[in-house]
C-alpha positions, 0 to 999 in steps of 0.5 A: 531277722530285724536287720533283713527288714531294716529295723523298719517298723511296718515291714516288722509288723507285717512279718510279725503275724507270719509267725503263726504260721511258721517258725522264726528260722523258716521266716528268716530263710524265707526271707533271705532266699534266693527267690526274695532277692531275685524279686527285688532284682527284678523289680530294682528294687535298691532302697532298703526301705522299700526292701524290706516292705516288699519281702514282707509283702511277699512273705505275707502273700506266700502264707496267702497262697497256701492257706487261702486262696480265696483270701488273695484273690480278694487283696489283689482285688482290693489292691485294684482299687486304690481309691477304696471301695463302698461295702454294698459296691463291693458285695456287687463286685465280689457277691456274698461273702465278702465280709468274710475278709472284711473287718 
């Protein structure tokens, strides 16, 4: 599995915690399907490093999909602001709960 993530540090630990939710071989299928090499296809996506983030990445939003989708919604919406966000702006934004996600 470390050679599908390039031996890249970052891409490993953001894996690394898929691994409470599924088992080694089924992060290793994952992440050598059809599906993640299709997704960096489509995205031209060529450098290994870049590569390997990105099916992390996409592993992680996977294990998001069926576990919370709330959970989600709130990375897209944090992924929205680059420039970062005050907590009482963004309990304007999101409305109560939002430290849920917050830590």
């Amino acid at each position: 599995m470390f050679k599908l993530l390039g031996g890249n540090p970052h891409a490993i630990i953001l894996a690394a915690p898929i691994l409470l939710k599924m088992t080694l071989k089924e992060l290793y299928m994952l992440l050598n399907s059809k599906e993640m090499h299709e997704i960096l296809k489509v995205d031209g996506i060529t450098d290994s490093t870049v590569a390997s983030l990105r099916m992390s990445l996409e592993a992680s939003i996977k294990i998001l999909e069926k576990e919370d989708k709330m959970c989600l919604r709130f990375f897209f919406l944090i992924g929205m602001l680059p420039g970062g966000v005050f907590g009482e702006d963004l309990e304007d934004i999101w409305g109560p709960g939002y430290d849920r996600y917050v830590q």
